[in-house]
C-alpha positions as CSV (number, residue, x, y, z in Angstrom):
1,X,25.4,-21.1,-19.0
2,X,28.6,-19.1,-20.7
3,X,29.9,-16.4,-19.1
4,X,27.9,-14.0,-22.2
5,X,24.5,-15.4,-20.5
6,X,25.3,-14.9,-17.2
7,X,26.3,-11.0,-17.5
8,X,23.0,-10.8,-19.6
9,X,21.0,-12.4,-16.8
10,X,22.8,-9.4,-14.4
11,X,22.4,-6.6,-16.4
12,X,19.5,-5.8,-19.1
13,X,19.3,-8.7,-21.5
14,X,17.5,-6.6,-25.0
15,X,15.1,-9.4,-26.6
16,X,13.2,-9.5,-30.2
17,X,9.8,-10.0,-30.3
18,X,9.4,-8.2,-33.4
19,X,9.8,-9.0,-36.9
20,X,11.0,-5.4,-37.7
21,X,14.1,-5.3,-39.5
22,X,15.2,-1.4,-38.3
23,X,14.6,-3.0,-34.7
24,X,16.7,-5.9,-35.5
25,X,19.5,-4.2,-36.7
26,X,19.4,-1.2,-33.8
27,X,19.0,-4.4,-31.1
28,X,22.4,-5.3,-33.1
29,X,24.4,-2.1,-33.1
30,X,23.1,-1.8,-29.4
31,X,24.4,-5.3,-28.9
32,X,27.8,-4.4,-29.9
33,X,27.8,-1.3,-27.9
34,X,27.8,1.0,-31.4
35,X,25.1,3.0,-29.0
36,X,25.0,6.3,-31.0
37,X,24.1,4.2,-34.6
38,X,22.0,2.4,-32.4
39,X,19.9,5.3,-30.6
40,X,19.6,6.9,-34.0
41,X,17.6,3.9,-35.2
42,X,15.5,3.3,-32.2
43,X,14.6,7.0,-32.7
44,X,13.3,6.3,-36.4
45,X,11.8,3.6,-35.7
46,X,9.5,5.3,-32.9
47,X,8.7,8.4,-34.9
48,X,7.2,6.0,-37.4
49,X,5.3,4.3,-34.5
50,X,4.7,5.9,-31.4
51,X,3.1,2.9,-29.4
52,X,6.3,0.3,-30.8
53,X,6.7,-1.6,-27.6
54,X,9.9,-3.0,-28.1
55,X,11.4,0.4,-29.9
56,X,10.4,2.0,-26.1
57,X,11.8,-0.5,-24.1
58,X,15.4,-1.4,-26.0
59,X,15.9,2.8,-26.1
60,X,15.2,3.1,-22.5
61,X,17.5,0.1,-22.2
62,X,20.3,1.5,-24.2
63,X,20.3,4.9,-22.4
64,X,20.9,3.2,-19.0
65,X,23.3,1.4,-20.5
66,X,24.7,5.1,-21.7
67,X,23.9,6.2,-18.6
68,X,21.5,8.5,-19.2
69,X,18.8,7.8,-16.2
70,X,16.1,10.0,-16.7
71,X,15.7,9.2,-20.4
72,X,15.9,5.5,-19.3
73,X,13.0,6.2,-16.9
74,X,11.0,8.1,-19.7
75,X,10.7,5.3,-22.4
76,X,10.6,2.4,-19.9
77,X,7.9,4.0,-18.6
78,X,6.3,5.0,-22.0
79,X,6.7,1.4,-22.8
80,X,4.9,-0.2,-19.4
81,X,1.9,2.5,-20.3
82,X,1.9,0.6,-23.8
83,X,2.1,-2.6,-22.3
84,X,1.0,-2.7,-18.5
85,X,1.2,-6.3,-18.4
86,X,4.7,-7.5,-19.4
87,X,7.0,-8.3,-16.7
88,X,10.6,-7.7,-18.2
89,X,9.6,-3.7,-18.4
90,X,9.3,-3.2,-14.9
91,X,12.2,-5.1,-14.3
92,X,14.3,-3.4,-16.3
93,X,12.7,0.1,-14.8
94,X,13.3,-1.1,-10.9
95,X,16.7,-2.0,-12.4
96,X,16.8,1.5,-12.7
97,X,16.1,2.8,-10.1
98,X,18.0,0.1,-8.0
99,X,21.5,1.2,-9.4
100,X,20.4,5.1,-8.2
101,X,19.7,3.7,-4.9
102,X,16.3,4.4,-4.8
103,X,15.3,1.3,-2.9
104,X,11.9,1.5,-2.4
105,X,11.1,2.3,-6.1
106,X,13.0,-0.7,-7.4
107,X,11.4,-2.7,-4.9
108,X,7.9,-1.9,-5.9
109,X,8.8,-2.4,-9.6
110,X,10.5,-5.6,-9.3
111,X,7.7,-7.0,-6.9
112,X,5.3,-6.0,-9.6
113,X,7.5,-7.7,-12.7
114,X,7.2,-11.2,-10.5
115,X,3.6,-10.8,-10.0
116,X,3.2,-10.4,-13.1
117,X,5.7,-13.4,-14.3
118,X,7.2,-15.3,-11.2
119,X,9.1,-17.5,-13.2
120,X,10.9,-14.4,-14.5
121,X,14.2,-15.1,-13.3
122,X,16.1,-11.6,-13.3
123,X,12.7,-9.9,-11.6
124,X,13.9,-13.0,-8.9
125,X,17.4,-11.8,-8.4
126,X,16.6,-8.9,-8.4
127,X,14.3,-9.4,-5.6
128,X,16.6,-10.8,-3.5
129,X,19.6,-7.9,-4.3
130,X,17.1,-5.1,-3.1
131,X,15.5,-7.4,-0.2
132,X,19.5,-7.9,1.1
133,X,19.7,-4.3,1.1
134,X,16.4,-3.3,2.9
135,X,18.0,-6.6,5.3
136,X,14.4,-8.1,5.2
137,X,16.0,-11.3,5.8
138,X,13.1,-13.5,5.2
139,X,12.1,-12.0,1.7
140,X,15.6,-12.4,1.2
141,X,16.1,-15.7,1.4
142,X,12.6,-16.7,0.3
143,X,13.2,-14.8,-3.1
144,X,17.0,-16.7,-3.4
145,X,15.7,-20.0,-2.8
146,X,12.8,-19.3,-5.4
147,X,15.8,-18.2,-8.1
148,X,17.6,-21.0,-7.2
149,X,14.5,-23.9,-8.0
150,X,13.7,-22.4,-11.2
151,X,17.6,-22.0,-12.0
152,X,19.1,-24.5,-9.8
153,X,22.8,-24.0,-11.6
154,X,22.7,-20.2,-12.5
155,X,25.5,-18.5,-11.8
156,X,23.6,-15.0,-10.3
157,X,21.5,-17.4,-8.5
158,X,23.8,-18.9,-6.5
159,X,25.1,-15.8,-6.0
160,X,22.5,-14.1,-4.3
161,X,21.9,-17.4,-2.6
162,X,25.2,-16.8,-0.6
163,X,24.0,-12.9,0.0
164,X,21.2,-14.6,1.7
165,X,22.7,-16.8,3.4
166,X,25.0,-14.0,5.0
167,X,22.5,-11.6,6.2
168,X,20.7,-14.9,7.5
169,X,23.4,-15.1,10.1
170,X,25.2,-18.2,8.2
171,X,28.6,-15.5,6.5
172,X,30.7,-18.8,6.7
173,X,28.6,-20.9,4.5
174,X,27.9,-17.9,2.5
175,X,31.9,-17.0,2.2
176,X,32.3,-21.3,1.2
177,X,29.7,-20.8,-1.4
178,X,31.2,-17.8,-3.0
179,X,34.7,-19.2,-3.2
180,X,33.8,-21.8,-4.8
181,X,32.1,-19.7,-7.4
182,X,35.7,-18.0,-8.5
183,X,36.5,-21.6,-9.6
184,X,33.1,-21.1,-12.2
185,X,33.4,-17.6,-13.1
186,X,35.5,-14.8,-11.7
187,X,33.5,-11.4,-11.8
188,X,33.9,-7.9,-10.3
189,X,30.1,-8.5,-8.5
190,X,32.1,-12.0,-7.1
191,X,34.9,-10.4,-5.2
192,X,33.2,-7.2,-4.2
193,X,30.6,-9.4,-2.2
194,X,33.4,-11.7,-1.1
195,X,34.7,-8.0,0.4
196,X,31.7,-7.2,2.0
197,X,31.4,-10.8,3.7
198,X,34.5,-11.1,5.2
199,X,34.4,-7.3,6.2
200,X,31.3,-8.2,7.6
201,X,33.1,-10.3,9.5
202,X,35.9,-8.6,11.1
203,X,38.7,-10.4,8.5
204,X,39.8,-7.0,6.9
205,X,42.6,-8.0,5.3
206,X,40.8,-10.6,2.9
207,X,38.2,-7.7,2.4
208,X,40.9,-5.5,1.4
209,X,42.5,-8.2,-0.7
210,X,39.1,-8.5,-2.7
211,X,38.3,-5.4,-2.9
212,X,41.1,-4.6,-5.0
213,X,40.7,-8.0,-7.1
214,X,36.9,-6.3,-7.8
215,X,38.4,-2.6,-8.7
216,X,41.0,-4.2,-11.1
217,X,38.3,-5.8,-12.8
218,X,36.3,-2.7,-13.4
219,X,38.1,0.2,-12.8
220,X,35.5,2.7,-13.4
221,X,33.5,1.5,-10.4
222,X,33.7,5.2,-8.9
223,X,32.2,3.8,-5.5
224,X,34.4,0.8,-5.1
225,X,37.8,3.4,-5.6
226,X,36.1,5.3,-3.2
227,X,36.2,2.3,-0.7
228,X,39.8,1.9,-1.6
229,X,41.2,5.0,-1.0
230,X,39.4,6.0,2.2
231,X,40.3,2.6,3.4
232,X,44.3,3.0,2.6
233,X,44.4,0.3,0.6
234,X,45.3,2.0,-2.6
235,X,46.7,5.9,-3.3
236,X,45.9,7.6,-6.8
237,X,49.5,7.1,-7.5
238,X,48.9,3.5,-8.1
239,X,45.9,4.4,-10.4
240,X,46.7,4.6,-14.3
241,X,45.0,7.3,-14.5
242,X,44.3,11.2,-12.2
243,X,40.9,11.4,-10.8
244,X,40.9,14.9,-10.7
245,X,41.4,14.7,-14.7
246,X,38.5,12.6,-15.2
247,X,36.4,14.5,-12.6
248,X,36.7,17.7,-14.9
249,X,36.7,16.5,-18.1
250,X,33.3,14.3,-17.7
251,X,29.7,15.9,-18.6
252,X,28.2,13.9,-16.3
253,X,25.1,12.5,-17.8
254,X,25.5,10.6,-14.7
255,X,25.0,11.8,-11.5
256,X,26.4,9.0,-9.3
257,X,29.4,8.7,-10.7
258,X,30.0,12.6,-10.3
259,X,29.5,11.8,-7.0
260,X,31.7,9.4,-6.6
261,X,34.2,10.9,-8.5
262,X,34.1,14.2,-6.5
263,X,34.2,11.9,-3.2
264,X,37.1,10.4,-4.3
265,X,38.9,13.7,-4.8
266,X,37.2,15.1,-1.0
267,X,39.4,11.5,0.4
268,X,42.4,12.2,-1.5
269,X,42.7,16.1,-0.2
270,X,41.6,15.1,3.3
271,X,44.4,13.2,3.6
272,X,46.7,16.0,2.1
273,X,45.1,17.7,4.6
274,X,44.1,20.5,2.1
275,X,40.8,20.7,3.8
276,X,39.5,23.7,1.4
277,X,39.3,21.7,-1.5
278,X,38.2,18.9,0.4
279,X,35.5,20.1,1.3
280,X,34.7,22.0,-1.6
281,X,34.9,18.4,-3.3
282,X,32.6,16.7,-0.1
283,X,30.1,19.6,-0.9
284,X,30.0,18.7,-4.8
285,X,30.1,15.2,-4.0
286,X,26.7,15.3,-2.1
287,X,24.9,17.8,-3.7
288,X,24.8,15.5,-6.7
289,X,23.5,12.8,-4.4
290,X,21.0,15.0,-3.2
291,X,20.3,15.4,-7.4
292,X,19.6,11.9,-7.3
293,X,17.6,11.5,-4.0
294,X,15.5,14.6,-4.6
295,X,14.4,13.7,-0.5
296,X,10.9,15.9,0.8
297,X,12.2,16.9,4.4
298,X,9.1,18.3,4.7
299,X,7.6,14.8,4.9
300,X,9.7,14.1,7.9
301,X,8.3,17.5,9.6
302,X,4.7,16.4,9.0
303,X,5.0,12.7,10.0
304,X,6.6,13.7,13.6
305,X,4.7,16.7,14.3
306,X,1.7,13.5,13.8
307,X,3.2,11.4,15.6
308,X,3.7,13.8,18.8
309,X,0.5,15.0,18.6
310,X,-1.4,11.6,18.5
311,X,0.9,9.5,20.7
312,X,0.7,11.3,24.2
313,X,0.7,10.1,27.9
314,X,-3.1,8.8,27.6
315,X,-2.4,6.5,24.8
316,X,1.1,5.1,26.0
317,X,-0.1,5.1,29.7
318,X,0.7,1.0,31.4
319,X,-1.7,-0.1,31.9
320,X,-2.8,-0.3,28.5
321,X,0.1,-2.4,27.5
322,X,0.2,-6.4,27.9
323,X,3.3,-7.7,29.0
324,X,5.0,-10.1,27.2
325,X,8.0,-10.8,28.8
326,X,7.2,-14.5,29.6
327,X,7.1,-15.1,25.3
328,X,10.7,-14.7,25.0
329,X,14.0,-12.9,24.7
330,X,13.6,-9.7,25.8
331,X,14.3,-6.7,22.8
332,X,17.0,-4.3,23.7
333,X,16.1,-1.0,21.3
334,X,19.0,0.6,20.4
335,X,18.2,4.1,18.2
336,X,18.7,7.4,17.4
337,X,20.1,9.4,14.8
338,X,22.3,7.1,12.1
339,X,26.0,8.0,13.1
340,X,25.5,9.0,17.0
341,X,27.2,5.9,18.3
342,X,24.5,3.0,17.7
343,X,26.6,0.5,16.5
344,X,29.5,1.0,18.9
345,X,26.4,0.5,21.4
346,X,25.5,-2.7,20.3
347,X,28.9,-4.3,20.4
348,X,29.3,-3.5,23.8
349,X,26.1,-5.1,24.6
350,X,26.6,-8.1,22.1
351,X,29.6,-8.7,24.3
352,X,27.5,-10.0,27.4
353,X,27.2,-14.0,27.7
354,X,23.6,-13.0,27.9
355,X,22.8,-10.7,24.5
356,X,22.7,-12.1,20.8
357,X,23.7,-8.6,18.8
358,X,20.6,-8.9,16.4
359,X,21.8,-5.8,14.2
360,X,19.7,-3.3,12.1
361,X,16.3,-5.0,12.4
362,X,13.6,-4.2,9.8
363,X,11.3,-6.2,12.1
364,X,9.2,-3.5,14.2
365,X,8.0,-2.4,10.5
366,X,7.4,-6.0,9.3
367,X,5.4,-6.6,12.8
368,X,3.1,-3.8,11.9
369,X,2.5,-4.3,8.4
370,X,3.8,-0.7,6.8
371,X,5.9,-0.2,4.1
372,X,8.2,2.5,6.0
373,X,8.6,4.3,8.7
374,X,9.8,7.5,7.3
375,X,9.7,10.0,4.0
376,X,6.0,9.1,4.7
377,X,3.9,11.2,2.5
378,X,1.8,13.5,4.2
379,X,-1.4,11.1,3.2
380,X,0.5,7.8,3.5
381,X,1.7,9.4,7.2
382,X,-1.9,10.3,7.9
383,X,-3.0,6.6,7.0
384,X,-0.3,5.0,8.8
385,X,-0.9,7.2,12.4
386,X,-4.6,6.4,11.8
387,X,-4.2,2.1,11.2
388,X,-1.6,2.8,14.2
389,X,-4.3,4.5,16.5
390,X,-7.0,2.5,15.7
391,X,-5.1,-1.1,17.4
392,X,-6.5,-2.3,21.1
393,X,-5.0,-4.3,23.3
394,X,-5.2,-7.7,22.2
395,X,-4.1,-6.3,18.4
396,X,-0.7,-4.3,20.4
397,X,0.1,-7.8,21.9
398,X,-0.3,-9.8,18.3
399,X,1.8,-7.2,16.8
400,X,4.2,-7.5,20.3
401,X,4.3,-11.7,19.6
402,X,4.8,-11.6,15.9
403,X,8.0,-9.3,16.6
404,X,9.2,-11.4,19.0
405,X,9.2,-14.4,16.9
406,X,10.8,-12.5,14.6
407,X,14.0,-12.4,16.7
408,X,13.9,-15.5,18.3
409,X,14.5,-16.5,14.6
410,X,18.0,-15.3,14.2
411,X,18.8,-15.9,18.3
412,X,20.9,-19.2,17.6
413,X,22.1,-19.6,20.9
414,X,19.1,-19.1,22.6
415,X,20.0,-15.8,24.9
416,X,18.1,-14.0,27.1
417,X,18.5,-10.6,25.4
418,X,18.6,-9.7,21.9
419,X,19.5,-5.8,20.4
420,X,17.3,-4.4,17.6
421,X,20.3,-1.4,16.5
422,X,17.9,0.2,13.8
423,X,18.2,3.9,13.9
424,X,15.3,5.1,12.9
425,X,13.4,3.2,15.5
426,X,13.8,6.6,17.1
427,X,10.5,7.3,15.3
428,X,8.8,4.5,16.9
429,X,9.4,4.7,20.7
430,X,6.0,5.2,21.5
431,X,4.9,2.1,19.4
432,X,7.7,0.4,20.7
433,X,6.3,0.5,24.0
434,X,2.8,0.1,23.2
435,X,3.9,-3.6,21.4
436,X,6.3,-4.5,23.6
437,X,6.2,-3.0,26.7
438,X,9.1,-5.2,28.4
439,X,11.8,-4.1,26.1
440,X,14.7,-1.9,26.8
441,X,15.4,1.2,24.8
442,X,18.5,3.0,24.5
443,X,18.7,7.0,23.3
444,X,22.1,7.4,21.5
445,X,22.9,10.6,20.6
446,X,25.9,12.8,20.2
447,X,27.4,16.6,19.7
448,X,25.1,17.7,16.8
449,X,28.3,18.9,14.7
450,X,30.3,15.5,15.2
451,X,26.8,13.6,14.3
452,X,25.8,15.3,11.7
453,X,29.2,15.9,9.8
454,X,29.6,11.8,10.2
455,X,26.6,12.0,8.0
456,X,27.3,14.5,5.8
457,X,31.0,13.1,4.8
458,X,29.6,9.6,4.3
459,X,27.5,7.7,1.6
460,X,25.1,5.3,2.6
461,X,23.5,2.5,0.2
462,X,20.0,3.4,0.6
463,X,17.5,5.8,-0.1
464,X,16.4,6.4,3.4
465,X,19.2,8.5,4.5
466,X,18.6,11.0,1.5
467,X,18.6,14.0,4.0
468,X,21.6,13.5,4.8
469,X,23.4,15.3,1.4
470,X,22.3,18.7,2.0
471,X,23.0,21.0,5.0
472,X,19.2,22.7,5.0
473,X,17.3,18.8,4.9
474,X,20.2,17.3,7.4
475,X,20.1,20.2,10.0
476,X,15.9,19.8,9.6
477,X,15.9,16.6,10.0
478,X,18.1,16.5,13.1
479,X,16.2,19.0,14.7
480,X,13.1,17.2,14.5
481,X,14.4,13.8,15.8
482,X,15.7,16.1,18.8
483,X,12.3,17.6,19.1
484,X,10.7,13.7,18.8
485,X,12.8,12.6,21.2
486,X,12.3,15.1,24.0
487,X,8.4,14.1,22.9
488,X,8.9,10.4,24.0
489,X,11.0,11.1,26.7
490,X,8.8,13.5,28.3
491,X,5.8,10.8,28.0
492,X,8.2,7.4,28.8
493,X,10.5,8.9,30.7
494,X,13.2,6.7,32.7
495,X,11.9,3.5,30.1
496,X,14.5,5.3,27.5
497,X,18.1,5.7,29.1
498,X,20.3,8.1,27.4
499,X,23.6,7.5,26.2
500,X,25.3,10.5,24.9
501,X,28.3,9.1,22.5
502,X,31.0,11.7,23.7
503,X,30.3,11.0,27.6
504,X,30.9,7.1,26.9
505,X,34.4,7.9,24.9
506,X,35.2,10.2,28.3
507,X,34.0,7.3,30.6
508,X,33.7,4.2,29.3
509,X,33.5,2.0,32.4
510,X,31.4,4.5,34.2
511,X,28.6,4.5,31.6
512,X,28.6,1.4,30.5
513,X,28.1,0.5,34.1
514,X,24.7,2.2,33.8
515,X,23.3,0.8,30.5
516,X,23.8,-2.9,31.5
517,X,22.4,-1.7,34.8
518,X,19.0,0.2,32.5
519,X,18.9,-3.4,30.1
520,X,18.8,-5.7,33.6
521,X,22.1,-7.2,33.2
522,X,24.8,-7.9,35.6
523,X,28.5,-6.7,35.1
524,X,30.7,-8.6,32.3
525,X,34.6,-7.3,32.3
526,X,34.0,-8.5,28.5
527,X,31.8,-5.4,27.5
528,X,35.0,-2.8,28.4
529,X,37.3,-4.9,24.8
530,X,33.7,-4.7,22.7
531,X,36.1,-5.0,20.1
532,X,37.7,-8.7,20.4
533,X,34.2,-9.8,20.3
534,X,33.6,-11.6,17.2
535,X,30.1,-11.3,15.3
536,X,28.8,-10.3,12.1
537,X,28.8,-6.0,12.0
538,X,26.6,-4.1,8.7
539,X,27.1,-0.9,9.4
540,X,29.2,2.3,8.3
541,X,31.0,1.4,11.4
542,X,32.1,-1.7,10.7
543,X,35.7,-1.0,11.2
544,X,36.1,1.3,14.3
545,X,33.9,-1.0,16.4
546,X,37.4,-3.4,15.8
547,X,39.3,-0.9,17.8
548,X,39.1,0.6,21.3
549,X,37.2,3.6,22.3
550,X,39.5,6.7,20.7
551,X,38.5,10.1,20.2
552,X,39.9,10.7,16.6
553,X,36.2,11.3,15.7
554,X,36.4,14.1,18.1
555,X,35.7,17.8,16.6
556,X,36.7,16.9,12.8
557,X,34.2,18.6,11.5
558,X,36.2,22.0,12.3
559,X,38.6,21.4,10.0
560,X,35.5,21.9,7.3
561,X,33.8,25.2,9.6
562,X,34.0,27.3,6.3
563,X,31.7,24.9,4.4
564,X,29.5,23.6,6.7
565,X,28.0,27.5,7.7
566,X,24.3,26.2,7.3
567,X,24.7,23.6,10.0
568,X,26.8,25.5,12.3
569,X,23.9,27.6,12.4
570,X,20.8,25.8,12.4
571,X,21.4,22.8,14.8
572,X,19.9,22.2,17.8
573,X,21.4,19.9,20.6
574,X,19.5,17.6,23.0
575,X,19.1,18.0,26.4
């Protein structure tokens, strides 16, 4: 396969299947990127023929290549209603939606493209690209091995292969895999992953080496400068071009890259510590991403408000509960709100001889068999509460047994303890206990300012943090995880320790003294220099859990006061 092919399999790949010559000669002119000549004909031919198939699909095809989302969205979805069928459509839909970062969308489509054609190679890779970033590790490497046996030398096959193999807990073999691909083909996809991997890993300076091998091969990857700049690794001098130029000359057709853009710039005046146009920039940056997101926060408010009201002391009460502590390693929850100190959590407990740091687990969803676990609609949230209510105790202590072979799975070594750091879990205390009622959980939470500014000033690569871009849906949804969690607190009380992030910067020794005391472990000097201790890390915090405890973090959010009013004003602390 030449390198032509291969970017073809990775992006849309247009295909004839009609004998039309206007077609043929628009799929050409698209082909060679003459995209206006090339719209204007897939136009004509349509208004000749309203149900052409493959006039609907190559125009929704060429307008994401002209990134122009929403009409891509209208005529690949004129074109599946033509043809319901036919897999490469929803493919190149999910695709879609997949490069917006609307996960779940592009997951639905692309499952629906391979059950439609599962020797559909791109629907494949696909697969595993979105599966890698929901971190369902099994799919993950179920849908790369499948890729790989119907293309056993393509190039974005073995790819994703070593993307599986790295979120499978084997980054070395996945890192081998990946330099050896440079030899075949080198590719801005190639070195950003490379990046990732051996960020992932705690080798920053080989990230930061690759990262900027990826940027120089596609400079108008927005997100990857973005990376850059807030990283150090490069200034806007050493660009050949001014950001701010670019930011205000562009119509933005698309929405993400306004975004990024506009993020750049907030990084860039941070640093100049002109924090007025930096945060007019962070403010333009994420109300695009909200744009994108469009995120219901008033699914969030009816889902909790469910939850509180269903799972009281009755239904959580002990004696209800099987114990399943004899079945295996014992789960240490780790959750709150994203941002309030989870990860540095972890990696103090990942330090103990006795606990494998498992990271963000999509598990206690898997174990019960729903699709998510928040942004429910209000039926789908009705549904889910009712399925939830309607388990007895033999069903808790399936569900309890399937999670826990879940993560004795990825516990190599065979440890007695292994974390579960997903933050959202928050939402699922009281089903936490109800499957497993052995495990540990730990409450982190923080100063709502310092949390929720973390959130605000950062971009995460899902959908499921889509709250966080505006100040109304981030202050909302904060208030209701605060109200949630004095819910399961008042009805599990001392089973859920609480570990407020700025009392463990103020006391480290003191307070970590106490959670390895809550989790049942002994004392390990190791847990006090987290930071030496080497294992893979996937989160926003990937970085600062390399240091020591510091309080730069600390009250940053004042230097923004004037454009975070709405917050200011609205949040509500725990207590």
């Amino acid at each position: 396969m030449n390198r032509k092919e291969r970017r073809k399999q990775k992006k849309f790949a247009p295909q004839l299947s009609s004998s039309n010559n206007e077609l043929l000669e628009a799929i050409q002119h698209h082909n060679q990127k003459a995209y206006e000549r090339a719209e204007k004909i897939y136009l004509q031919v349509i208004s000749k023929d309203k149900n052409n198939y493959q006039g609907l699909r190559h125009l929704g095809i060429l307008y994401h290549d002209t990134r122009q989302q929403q009409k891509a969205i209208q005529y690949l979805e004129s074109a599946i209603n033509l043809q319901p069928s036919i897999a490469d459509a929803y493919n190149n839909l999910g695709l879609v939606y997949f490069i917006n970062d609307e996960i779940e969308t592009a997951r639905s489509l692309f499952e629906k493209s391979f059950n439609l054609n599962n020797s559909y190679i791109p629907a494949v890779n696909n697969l595993t690209r979105v599966y890698f970033k929901m971190s369902d590790r099994e799919k993950c490497m179920k849908a790369a091995l499948h890729a790989l046996k119907l293309a056993p030398n393509g190039y974005i096959c073995k790819l994703n292969y070593a993307l599986a193999l790295s979120i499978n807990g084997k980054i070395d073999e996945g890192i081998q895999l990946l330099e050896n691909l440079k030899d075949e083909n080198k590719t801005d996809d190639l070195y950003n992953q490379l990046a990732l991997m051996y960020e992932v890993s705690g080798k920053i300076d080989e990230s930061n080496q690759y990262l900027l091998e990826s940027f120089k091969l596609n400079q108008n990857n927005y997100a990857m400068l973005a990376k850059l700049l807030e990283n150090n690794v490069l200034d806007e001098k050493e660009l050949n071009y001014k950001i701010e130029d670019i930011y205000n000359e562009n119509n933005f057709v698309n929405l993400k890259e306004k975004h990024h853009l506009a993020r750049c710039l907030y990084i860039n005046y941070n640093k100049k510590q002109n924090f007025f146009l930096a945060g007019k920039y962070l403010v333009e940056s994420n109300k695009s991403r909200d744009e994108i997101l469009k995120y219901n926060i008033n699914n969030d408010e009816y889902f909790i408000d469910k939850l509180i009201s269903s799972f009281n002391k009755k239904i959580l009460k002990n004696e209800d509960c099987t114990t399943l502590k004899s079945t295996g390693p014992t789960p240490i929850f780790i959750l709150g709100m994203p941002r309030s100190g989870t990860t540095l959590t972890e990696q103090i407990l990942a330090s103990h001889s006795k606990v494998h740091g498992g990271g963000e687990l999509d598990y206690v969803r898997s174990s019960l068999e729903i699709d998510r676990i928040y942004d429910l609609e209000n039926e789908d949230a009705d549904s889910t509460v009712s399925k939830l209510l309607s388990f007895d105790n033999d069903k808790w202590h399936d569900i309890g047994e399937r999670y826990i072979k879940k993560i004795k799975s990825i516990n190599n070594q065979n440890k007695d303890y292994v974390t579960d750091k997903m933050p959202h879990n928050f939402m699922m205390c009281g089903i936490i206990h109800k499957m497993l009622p052995e495990a540990k959980i730990v409450y982190c939470y923080r100063d709502p300012m310092n949390n929720c500014f973390s959130l605000y000033k950062n971009t995460f690569g899902t959908s499921g943090h889509g709250y966080s871009y505006d100040q109304t849906k981030l202050s909302k949804h904060y208030n209701l995880h605060v109200k949630l969690m004095k819910h399961w607190r008042d009805v599990l009380g001392d089973k859920i320790f609480l570990l407020k992030n700025e009392t463990l910067i103020d006391d480290q020794k003191g307070v970590t003294a106490k959670l390895l005391e809550h989790c049942g472990l002994e004392w390990e000097d190791k847990c006090l220099e987290f930071y030496k201790t080497e294992r893979d890390v996937r989160t926003i915090s990937i970085r600062q859990v390399r240091n020591p405890i510091n309080k730069k973090s600390l009250g940053l959010w004042k230097n923004y006061s004037d454009s975070l009013l709405e917050m200011q004003k609205s949040l509500k602390e725990f207590s």
